[in-house]
C-alpha positions as CSV (number, residue, x, y, z in Angstrom):
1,X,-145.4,211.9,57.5
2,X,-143.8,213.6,60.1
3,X,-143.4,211.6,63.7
4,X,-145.9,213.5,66.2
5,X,-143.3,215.9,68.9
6,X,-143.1,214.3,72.5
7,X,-144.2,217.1,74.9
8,X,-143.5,217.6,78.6
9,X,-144.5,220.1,80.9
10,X,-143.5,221.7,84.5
11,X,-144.3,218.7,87.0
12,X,-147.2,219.5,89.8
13,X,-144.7,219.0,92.5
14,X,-142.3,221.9,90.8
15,X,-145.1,224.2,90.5
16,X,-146.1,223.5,93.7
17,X,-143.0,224.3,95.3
18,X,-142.4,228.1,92.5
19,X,-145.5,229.2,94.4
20,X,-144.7,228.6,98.3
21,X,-141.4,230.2,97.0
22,X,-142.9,233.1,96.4
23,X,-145.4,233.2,98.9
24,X,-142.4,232.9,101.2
25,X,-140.5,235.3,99.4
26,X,-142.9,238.0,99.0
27,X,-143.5,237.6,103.0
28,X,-140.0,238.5,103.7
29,X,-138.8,240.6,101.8
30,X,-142.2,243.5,102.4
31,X,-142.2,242.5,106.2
32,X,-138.2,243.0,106.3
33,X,-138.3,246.1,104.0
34,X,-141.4,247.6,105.4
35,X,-141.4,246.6,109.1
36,X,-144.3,247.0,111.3
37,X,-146.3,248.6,107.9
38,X,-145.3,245.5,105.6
39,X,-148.2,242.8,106.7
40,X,-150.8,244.8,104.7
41,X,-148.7,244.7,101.1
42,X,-147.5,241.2,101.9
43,X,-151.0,240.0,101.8
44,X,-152.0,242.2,98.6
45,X,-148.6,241.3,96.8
46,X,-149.2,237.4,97.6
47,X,-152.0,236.2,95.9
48,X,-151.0,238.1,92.8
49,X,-147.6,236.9,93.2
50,X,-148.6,233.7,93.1
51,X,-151.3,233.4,91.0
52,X,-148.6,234.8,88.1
53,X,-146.0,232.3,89.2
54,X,-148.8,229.2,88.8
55,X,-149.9,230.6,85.6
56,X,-146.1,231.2,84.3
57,X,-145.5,227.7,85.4
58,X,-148.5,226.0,83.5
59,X,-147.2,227.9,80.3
60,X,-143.9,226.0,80.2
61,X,-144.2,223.6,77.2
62,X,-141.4,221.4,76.1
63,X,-141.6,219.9,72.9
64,X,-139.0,217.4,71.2
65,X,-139.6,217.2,67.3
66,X,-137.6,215.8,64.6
67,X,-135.8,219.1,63.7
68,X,-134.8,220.2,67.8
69,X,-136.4,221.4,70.8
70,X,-138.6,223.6,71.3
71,X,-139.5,225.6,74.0
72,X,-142.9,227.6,74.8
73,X,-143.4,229.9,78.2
74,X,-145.3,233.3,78.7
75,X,-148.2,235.5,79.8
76,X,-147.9,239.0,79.2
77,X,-144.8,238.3,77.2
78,X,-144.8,235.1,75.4
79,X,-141.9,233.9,73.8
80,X,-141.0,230.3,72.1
81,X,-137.4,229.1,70.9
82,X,-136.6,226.7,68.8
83,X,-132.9,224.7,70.0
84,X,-131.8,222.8,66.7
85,X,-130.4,219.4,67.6
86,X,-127.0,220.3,65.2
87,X,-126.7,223.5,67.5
88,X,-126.4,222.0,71.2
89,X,-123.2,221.9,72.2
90,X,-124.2,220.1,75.7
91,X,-127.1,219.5,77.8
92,X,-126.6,219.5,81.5
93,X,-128.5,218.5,84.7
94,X,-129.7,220.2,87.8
95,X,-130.8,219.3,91.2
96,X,-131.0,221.1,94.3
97,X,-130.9,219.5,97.5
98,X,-134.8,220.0,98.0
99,X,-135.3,218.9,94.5
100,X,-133.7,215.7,95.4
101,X,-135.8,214.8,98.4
102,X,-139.0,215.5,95.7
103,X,-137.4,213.5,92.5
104,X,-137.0,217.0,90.4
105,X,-134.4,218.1,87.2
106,X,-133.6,220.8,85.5
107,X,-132.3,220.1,81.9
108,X,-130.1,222.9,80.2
109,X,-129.5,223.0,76.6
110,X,-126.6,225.0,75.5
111,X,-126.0,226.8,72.0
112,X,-123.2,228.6,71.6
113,X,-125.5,232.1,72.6
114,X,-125.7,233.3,75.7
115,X,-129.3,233.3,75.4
116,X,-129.4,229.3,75.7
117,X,-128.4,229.8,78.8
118,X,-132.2,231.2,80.0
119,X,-134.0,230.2,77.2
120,X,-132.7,227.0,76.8
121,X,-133.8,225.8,80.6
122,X,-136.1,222.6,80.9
123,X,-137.7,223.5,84.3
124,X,-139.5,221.0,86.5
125,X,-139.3,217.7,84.9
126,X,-138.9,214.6,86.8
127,X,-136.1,212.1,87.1
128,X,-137.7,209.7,84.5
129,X,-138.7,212.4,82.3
130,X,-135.1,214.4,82.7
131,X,-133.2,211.1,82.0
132,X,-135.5,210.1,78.9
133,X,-135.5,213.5,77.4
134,X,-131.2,214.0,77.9
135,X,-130.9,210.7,76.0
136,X,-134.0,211.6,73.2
137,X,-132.0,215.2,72.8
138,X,-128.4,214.0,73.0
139,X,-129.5,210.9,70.4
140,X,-130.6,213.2,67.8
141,X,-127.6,216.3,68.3
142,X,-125.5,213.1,67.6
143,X,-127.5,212.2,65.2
144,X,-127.8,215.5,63.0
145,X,-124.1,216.5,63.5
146,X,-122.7,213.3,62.2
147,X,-125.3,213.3,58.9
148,X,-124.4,216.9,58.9
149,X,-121.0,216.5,58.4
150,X,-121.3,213.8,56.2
151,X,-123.3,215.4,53.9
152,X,-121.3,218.8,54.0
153,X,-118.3,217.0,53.4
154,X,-119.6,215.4,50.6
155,X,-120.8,218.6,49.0
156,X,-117.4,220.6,49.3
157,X,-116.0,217.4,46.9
158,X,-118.4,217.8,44.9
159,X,-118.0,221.6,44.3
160,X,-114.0,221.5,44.3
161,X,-112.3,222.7,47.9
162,X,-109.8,224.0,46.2
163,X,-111.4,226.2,43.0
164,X,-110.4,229.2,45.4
165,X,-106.7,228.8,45.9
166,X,-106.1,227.6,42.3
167,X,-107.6,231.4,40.9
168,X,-106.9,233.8,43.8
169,X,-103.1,232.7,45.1
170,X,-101.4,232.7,48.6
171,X,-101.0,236.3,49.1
172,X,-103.2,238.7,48.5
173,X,-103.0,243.0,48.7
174,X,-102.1,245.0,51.5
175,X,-104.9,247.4,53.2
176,X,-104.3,249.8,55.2
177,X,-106.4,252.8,56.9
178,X,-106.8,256.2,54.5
179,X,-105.0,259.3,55.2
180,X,-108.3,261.4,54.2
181,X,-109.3,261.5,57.7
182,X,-105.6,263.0,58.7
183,X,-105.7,265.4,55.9
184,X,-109.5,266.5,57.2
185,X,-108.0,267.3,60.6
186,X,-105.3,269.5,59.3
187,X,-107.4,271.4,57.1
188,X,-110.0,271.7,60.7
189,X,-106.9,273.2,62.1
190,X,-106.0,275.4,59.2
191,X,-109.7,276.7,59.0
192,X,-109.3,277.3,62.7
193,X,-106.2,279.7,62.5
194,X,-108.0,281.8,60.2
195,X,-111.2,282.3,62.2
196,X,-108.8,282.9,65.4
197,X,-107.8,285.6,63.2
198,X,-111.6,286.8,61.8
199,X,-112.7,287.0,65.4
200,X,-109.8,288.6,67.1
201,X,-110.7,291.8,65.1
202,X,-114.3,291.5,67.0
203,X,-113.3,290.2,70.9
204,X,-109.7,291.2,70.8
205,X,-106.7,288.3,71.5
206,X,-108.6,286.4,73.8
207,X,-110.4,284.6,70.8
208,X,-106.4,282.7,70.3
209,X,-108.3,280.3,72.7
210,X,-110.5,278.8,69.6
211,X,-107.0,278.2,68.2
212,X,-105.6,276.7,71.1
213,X,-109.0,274.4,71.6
214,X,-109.1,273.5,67.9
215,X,-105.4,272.5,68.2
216,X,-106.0,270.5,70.6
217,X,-109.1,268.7,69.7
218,X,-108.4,268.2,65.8
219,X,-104.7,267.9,66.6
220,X,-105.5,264.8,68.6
221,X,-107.4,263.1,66.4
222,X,-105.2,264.0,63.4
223,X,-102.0,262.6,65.5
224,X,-104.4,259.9,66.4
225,X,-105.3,258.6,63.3
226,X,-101.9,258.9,61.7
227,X,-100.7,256.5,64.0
228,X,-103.0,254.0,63.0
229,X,-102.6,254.2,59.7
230,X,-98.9,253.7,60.1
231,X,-99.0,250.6,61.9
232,X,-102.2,249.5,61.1
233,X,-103.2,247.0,58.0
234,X,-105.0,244.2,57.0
235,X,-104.1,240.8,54.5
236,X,-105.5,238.6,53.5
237,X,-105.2,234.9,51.7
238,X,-107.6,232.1,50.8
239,X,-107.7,230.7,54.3
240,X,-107.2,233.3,56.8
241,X,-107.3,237.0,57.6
242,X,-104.4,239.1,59.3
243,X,-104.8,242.1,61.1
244,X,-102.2,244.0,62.6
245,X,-101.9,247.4,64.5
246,X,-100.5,249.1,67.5
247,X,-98.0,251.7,67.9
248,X,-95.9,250.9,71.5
249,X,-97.9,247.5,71.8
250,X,-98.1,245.4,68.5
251,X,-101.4,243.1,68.3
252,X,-102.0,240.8,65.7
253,X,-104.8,239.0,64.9
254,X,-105.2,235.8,62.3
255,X,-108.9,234.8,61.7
256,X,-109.6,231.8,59.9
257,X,-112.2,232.4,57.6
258,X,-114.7,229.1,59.0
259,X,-114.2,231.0,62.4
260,X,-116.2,234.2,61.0
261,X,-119.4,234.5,62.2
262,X,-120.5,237.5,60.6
263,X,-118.8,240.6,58.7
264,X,-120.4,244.3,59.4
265,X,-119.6,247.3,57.8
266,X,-120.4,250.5,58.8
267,X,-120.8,254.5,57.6
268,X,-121.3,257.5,59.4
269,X,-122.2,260.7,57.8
270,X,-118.8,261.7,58.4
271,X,-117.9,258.7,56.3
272,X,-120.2,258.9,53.4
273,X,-118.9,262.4,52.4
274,X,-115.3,261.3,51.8
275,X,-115.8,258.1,50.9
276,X,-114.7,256.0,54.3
277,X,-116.1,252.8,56.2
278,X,-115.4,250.8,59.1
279,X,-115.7,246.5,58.9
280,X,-115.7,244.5,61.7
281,X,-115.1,240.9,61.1
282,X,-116.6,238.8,64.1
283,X,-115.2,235.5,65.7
284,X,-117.4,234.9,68.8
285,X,-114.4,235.8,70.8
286,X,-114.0,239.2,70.2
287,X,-110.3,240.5,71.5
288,X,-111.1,243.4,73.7
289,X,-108.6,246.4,74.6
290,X,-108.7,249.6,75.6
291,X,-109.8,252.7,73.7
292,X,-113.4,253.6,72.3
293,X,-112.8,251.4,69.2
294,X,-112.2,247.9,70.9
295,X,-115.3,246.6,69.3
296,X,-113.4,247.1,66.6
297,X,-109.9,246.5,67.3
298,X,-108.4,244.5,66.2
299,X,-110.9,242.1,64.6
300,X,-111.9,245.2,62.1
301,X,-110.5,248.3,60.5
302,X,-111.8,252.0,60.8
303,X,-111.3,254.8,58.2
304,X,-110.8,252.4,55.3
305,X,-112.2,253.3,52.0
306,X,-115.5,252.3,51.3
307,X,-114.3,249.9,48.1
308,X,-112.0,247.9,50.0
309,X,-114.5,247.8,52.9
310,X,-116.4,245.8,50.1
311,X,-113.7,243.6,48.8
312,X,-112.6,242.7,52.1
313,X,-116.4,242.0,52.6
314,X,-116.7,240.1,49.0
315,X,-113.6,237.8,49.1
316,X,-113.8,236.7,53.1
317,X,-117.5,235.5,51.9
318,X,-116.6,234.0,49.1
319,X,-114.0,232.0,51.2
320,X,-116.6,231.0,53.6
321,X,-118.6,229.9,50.7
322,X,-116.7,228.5,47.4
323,X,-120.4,228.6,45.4
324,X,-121.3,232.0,46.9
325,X,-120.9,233.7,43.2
326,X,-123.3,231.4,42.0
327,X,-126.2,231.7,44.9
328,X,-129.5,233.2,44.4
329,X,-131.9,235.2,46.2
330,X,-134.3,233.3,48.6
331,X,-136.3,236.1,49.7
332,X,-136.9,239.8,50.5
333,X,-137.9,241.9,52.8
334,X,-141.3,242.5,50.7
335,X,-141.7,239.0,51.6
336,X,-141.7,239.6,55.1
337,X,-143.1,242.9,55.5
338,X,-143.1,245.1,58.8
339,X,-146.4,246.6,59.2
340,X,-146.7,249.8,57.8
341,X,-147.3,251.8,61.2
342,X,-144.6,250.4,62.5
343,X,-143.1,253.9,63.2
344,X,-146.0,255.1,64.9
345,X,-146.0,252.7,67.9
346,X,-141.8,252.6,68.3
347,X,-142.8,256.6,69.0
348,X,-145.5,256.3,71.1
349,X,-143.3,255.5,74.3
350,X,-141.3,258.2,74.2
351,X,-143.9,260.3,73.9
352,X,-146.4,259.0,76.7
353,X,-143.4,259.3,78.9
354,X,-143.3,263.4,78.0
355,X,-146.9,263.6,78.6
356,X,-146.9,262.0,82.0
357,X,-143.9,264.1,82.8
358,X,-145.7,267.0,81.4
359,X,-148.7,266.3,84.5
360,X,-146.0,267.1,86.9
361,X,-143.3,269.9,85.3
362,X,-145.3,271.4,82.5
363,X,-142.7,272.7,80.5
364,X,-142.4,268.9,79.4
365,X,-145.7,269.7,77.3
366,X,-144.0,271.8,75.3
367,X,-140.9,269.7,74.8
368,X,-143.2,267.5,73.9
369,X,-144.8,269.1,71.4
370,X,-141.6,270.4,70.3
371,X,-140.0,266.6,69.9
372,X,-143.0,264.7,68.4
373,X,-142.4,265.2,65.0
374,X,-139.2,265.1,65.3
375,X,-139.5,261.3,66.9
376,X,-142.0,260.0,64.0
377,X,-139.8,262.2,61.4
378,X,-136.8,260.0,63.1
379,X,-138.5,256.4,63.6
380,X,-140.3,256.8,60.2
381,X,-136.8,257.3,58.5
382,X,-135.7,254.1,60.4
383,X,-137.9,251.9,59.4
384,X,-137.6,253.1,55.8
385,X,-134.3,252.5,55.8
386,X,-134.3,248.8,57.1
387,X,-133.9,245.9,54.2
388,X,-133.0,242.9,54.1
389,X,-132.4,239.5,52.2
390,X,-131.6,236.4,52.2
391,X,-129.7,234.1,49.6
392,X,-129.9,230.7,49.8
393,X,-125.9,231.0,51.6
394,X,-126.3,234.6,53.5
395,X,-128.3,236.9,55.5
396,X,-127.9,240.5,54.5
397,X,-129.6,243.5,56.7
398,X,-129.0,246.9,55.9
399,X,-130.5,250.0,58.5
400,X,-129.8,253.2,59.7
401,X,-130.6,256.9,59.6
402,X,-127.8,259.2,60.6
403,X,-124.8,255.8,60.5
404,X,-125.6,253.2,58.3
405,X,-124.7,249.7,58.8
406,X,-125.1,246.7,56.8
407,X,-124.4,242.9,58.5
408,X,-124.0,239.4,56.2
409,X,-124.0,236.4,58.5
410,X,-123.5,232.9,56.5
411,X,-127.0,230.9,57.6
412,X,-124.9,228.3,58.8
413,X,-123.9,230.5,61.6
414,X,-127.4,231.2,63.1
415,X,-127.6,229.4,66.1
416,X,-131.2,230.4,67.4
417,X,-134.3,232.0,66.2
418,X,-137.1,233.1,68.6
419,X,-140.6,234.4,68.0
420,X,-141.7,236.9,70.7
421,X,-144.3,239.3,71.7
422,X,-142.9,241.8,74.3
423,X,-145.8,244.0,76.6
424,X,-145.9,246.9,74.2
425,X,-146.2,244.2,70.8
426,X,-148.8,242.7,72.7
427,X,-150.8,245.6,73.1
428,X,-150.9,246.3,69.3
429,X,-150.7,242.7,68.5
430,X,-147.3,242.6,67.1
431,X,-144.5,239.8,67.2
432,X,-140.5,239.9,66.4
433,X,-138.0,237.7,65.8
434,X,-134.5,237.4,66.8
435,X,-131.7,236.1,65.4
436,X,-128.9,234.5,67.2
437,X,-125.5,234.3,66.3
438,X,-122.4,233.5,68.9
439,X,-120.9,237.0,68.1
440,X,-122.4,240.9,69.9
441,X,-123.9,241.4,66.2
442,X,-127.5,239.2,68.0
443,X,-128.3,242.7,68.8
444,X,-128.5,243.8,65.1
445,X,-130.6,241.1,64.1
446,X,-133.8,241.4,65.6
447,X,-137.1,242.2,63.6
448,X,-139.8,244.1,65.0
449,X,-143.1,245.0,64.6
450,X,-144.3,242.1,62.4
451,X,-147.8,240.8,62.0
452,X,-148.0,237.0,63.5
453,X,-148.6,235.3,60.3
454,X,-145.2,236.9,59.4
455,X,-143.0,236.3,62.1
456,X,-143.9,232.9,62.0
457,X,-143.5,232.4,58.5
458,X,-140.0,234.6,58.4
459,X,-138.9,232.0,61.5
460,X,-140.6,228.7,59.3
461,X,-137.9,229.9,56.6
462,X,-134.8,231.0,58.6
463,X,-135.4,228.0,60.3
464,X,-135.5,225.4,56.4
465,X,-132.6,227.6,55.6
466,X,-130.3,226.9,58.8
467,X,-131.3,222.7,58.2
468,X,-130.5,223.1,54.6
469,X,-127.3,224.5,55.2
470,X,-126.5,222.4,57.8
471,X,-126.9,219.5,55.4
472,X,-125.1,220.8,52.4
473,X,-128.3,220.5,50.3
């Protein structure tokens, strides 16, 4: 039987004090802003002000169970996180000077997301509460980590570290960027020359400037990416990945394969016709640098055929994970549907905001009308086009309408997972969930317009998934 969770909440005296903080604050800031006029707002704004800030306050609900912390706050958008113990890197104490005449802490738990750094806050606990539940919290991280690695340790013996090297080798095939996209500007400019020469019989000369902007435009990009394919390629071996590129500055970049957090490939329409993708390997410290494709550079490659996209893809996963031929498929996205509407109430923003436009200026009805099937043609395709799945190794989500991008992150990379119910979910009664790695691909991962018996169970499963991986069973 499971031990019963210790919960704490925000102390009376921290309350206390959130309130005449805002009773003070909203005081100032309408009499300062405002002047003479501001006394009349200040006492509207108050009482609202503060009765939101008590009520926030009492929502706070801290709860220490045998898997991590979890954290509960929210009115009109309720949210609760769960911190596991084999995630926190740290957790780190706060006191302000007025907090230390009154015997207050703040405790901060940090992942490795940058969201631990809000959602992860303890708020208005006192001394002998901070100091019981930092030693509880720091007990168990040491706790799980040390079992963890123990037991991970043990199952990489068991399954052979070494079955990779012994069948792949030390070095494996060069990649390099595809010349497609180069020969697809020339042929731009080629088509160019002859309609210089179509439309001059119409206009006269003056149509050389199509030329002359076509030249410039497709002659760019053609010089462009000729360039990087020249001094741009990718290796790799059984334990790491090198990428090099530049032209007057050389950059190379060596990742380790238990440094990748998650590998994302990517196809715009562009791409799909002549067979091209991007991937983008990522670290957690993505190495930035000028130019549109520094989310790319050089931690990725552009303009690669879509095959070696996908053994790039296959054999950096398979090093990550030695069994990941063998794994099998946990669950589906039928599993955890979105509701079927979903598409109707991602439109209905945009299209409230015509109307009420449309009160004031009302050529915005007709835009309106104009752009509300196009939105519901547009979100309906989305949604249609999200899947994903899970192995018992990998998350695998696949979306998009006009690009389309697919992201595998190993589970043992997911940091934090957090049910939520923003204003407009609320409304309709609708929950996500949000995935949390340490890399920008967070963003991606976030699953929308879910009933709350779902999002709860898709959480309940990410969340067994992440322990068993943790422990190598």
């Amino acid at each position: 039987m499971a031990d019963e969770p210790i919960v704490y909440s925000k102390n009376g005296t921290a309350i206390f004090f959130d309130v005449i903080g805002t009773i003070i604050g909203i005081f100032i800031v309408c009499l300062y802003a405002l002047e003479g006029y501001g006394l009349i707002p200040a006492l509207i704004f108050t009482p609202i002000g503060a009765i939101y800030i008590y009520l926030l306050d009492k929502s706070y609900k801290y709860e220490l169970r045998e898997d991590g912390v979890y954290v509960y706050h929210g009115i009109i958008s309720r949210t609760h996180a769960l911190f596991l113990y084999e995630k926190i890197q740290d957790v780190n104490e706060s006191q302000s000077f007025i907090h230390r005449i009154f015997g207050i802490k703040n405790l901060r738990i940090s992942t490795m997301t940058s969201g631990s750094q809000t959602g992860g806050m303890l708020y208005g606990l006192t001394e002998d509460q901070a100091t019981t539940v930092r030693k509880e919290i720091l007990e168990k991280v040491f706790s799980a980590t040390h079992s963890g690695a123990k037991s991970f340790s043990t199952s990489k013996n068991k399954s052979g570290s070494n079955e990779i090297s012994s069948k792949i080798g030390k070095l494996q095939g060069e990649i390099e960027p595809s010349l497609i996209v180069v020969n697809f500007y020339f042929k731009l400019i080629l088509l160019s020359i002859f309609a210089t020469f179509a439309v001059s019989l119409a206009i006269g000369w003056a149509a050389v400037i199509i030329f002359i902007i076509s030249l410039l435009v497709f002659g760019l990009q053609a010089v462009k990416n000729f360039i990087y394919h020249k001094y741009t390629y990718l290796q790799y071996d059984d334990e790491k990945i090198f990428i090099k590129t530049g032209f007057l500055s050389r950059i190379t970049t060596t990742i380790p394969y238990n440094k990748i957090q998650d590998i994302q490939i990517s196809r715009g329409p562009f791409d799909r016709q002549i067979g091209l993708a991007s991937i983008n390997i990522q670290t957690g410290e993505q190495t930035r640098y000028g130019g549109k494709e520094a989310s790319i550079l050089p931690q990725g490659l552009i303009n690669i055929r879509a095959e070696d996209a996908l053994k790039i893809y296959k054999f950096a996963m398979e090093s990550i994970h030695s069994e990941v031929k063998n794994e099998k498929l946990q669950a589906e996205m039928k599993k955890f549907p979105f509701t079927s509407n979903a598409f109707f109430y991602t439109s209905i923003v945009p299209i409230l905001i015509l109307l009420i436009f449309g009160l004031f200026y009302w050529p915005a009805i007709l835009l309106c009308i104009v752009m509300t099937p196009i939105i519901l043609f547009f979100s309906n395709s989305y949604f249609k086009s999200i899947n994903y799945y899970f192995t018992d190794k990998n998350l695998i989500m696949k979306r998009g309408v006009i690009v389309f991008d697919t992201i595998s992150v190993p589970i043992k990379n997911i940091q934090d997972v957090v049910v939520g119910q923003g204003l407009i979910n609320r409304i309709f009664g609708y929950y996500y969930v949000k995935v949390s790695t340490i890399s920008a691909s967070s963003m991606f991962l976030t699953y929308d317009y879910l009933t709350q018996e779902t999002a709860q169970s898709l959480a309940e499963f990410l969340r067994n998934q992440m322990k068993k991986n943790m422990t190598g069973d």
